[in-house]
C-alpha positions in Angstrom: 98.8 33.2 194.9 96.0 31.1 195.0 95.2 27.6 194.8 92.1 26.0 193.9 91.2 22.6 195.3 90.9 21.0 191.7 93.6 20.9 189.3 90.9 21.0 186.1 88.9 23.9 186.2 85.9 22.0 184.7 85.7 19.3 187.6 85.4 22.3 189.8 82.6 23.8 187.7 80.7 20.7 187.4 81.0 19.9 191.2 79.4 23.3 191.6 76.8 23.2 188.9 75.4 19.9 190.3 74.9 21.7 193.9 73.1 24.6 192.3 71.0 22.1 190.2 69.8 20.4 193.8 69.0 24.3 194.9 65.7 26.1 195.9 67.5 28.8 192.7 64.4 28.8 189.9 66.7 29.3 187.2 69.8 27.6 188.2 71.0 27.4 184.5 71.1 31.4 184.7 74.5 32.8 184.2 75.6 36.6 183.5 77.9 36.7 180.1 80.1 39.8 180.0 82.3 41.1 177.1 84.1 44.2 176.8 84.3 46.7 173.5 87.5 47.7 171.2 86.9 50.9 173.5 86.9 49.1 176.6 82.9 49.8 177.4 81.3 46.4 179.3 78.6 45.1 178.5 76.6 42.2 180.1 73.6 40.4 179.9 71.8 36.8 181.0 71.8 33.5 179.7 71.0 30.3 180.3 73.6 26.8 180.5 72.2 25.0 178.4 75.2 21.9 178.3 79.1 22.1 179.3 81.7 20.0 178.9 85.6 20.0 178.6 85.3 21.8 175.2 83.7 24.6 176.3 80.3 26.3 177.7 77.0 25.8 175.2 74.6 28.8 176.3 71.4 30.6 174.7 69.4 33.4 175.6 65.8 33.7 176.6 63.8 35.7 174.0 60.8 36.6 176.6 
C-alpha cells in the first residue's frame, strides 16, 4: 500500500503546482487530460490549468 505524505490530495497538488510555476517549464499550466470510450478506446489530449481549488480542476484548451 502506499502512503502519500499529505492526507488531502489537493495540498499535495498545490505544493507541487507552485514548484512547477517557479520552473524553467514554458507552459507549466500544460496538463494531458485522458478519458476512455463506452468501448474502452483512450483518448488524450492537452490542456491548460487555468485555476484549482478544493472543488475541482478548471481547464481550457488552446485553439492554435
Amino acid at each position: 500500500m502506499m502512503f502519500l505524505p499529505e492526507k488531502d490530495p489537493f495540498d499535495l497538488f498545490s505544493k507541487w503546482y507552485k514548484v512547477v510555476l517557479n520552473s524553467p517549464y514554458k507552459q507549466p499550466t500544460a496538463m494531458i487530460l485522458a478519458t476512455c470510450s463506452k468501448d474502452c478506446t483512450p483518448s488524450a489530449r492537452v490542456v491548460l490549468l487555468k485555476e484549482y481549488s478544493e472543488e475541482g480542476f478548471m481547464f481550457f484548451t488552446n485553439c492554435k
